[in-house]
C-alpha positions in Angstrom: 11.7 -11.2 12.6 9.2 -10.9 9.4 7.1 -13.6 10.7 7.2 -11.0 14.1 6.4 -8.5 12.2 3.4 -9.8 10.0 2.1 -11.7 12.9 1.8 -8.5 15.1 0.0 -6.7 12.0 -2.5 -9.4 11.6 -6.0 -7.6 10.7 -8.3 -8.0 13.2 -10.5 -5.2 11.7 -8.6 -2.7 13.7 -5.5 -1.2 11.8 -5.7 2.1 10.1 -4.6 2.3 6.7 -1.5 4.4 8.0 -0.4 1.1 9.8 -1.5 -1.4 6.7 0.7 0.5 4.4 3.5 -0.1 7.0 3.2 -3.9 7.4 2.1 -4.0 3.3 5.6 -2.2 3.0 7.3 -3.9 5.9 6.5 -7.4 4.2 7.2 -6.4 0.6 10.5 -5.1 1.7 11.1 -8.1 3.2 11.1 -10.6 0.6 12.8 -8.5 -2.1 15.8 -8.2 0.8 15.8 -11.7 1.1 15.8 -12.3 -2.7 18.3 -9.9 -3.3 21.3 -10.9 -0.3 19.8 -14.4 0.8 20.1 -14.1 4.7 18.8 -12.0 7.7 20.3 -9.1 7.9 19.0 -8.4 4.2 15.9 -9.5 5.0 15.8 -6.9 7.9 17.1 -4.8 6.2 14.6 -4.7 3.2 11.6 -4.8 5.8 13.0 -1.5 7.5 13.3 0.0 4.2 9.8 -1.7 3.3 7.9 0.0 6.6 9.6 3.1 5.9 7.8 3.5 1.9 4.5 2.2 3.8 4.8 4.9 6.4 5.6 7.3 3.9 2.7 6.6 1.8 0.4 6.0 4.5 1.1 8.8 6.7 1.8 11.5 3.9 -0.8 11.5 2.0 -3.4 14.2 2.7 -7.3 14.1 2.7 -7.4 15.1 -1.3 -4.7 13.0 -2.1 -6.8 10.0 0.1 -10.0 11.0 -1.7 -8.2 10.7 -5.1 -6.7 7.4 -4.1 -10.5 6.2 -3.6 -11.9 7.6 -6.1 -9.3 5.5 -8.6 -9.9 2.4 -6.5 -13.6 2.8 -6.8 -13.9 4.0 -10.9 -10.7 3.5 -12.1 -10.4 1.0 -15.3 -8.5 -1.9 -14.6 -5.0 -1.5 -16.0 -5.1 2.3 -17.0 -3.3 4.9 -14.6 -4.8 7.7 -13.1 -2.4 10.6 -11.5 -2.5 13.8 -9.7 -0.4 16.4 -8.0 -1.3 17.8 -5.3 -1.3 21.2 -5.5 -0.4 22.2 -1.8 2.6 19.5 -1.5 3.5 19.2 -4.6 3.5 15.6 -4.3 2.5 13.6 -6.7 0.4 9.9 -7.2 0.3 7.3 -10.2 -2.2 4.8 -9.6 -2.5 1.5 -11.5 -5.6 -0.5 -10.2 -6.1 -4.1 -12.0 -9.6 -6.1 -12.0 -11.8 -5.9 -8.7 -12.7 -9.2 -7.0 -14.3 -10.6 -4.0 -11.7 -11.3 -1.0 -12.9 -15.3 -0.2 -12.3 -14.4 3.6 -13.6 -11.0 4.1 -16.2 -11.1 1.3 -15.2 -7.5 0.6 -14.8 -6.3 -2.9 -10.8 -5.7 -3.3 -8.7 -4.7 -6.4 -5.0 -5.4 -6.5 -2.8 -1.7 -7.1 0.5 -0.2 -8.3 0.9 3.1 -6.6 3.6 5.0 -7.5 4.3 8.3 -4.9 6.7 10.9 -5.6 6.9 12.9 -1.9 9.6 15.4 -1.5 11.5 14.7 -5.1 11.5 11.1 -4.3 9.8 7.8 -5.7 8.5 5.2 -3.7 6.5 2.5 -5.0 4.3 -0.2 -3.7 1.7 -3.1 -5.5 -0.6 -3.2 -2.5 -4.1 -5.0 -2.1 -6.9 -2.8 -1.1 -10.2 -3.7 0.2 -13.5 -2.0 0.2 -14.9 -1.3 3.6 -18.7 -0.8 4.6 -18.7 2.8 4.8 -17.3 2.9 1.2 -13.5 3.6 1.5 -10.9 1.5 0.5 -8.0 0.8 3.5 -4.7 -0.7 1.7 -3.1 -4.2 3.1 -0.7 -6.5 1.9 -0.7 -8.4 -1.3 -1.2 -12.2 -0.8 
């Protein structure tokens, strides 16, 4: 079912961040289910949970709290967190971005992240990779 999953997500250029965050939370939430109980149904379990953080993330966040997700992927030392609140939501960001470094595949410069998302009173977090695109945003994927 992972396999499924990851399969369908596959980047062809053409998934929105929204939908990367999913499939980056989809897979991540698969492997920790399958570490934690060892069979399917954990696994399945931990890749719904997964997708739900990654929609979460990727379909809550609003154009400030995008811009200030860039804006730490693009300046932010390596290692140092950078936060916010929004002021609207009241949601609020942590944002860990390691060393940048050219993706082999894509040649796109990419950085590794920790976000940390507190929406509605409650945490999520996800290590996601994130990868520069032409026009100078960063869409989120999967770590590899």
């Amino acid at each position: 079912m992972v396999l499924l999953m990851m399969t369908s997500c596959a980047d062809d250029g053409s998934m929105t961040t929204k939908g990367k965050t999913v499939a980056g939370g989809a897979a991540a939430g698969a492997v920790v289910g399958q570490a934690i109980g060892r069979n399917r149904y954990a696994t399945a379990f931990g890749a719904g949970i997964g997708s739900l953080i990654g929609y979460i993330i990727g379909n809550e966040m609003e154009k400030a709290d995008t811009q200030n997700l860039n804006d730490a992927l693009e300046n932010g030392p390596a290692g140092e967190p950078i936060a916010w609140k929004n002021p609207d939501t009241g949601d609020e960001y942590n944002v860990v971005p390691f060393d940048s470094y050219t993706d082999e595949s894509t040649q796109q410069k990419c950085r590794n992240a920790k976000i940390v998302a507190t929406i509605d009173g409650k945490q999520e977090i996800i290590d996601t990779k994130a990868c520069q695109q032409s026009d100078g945003h960063w869409d989120l994927g999967t770590l590899k």
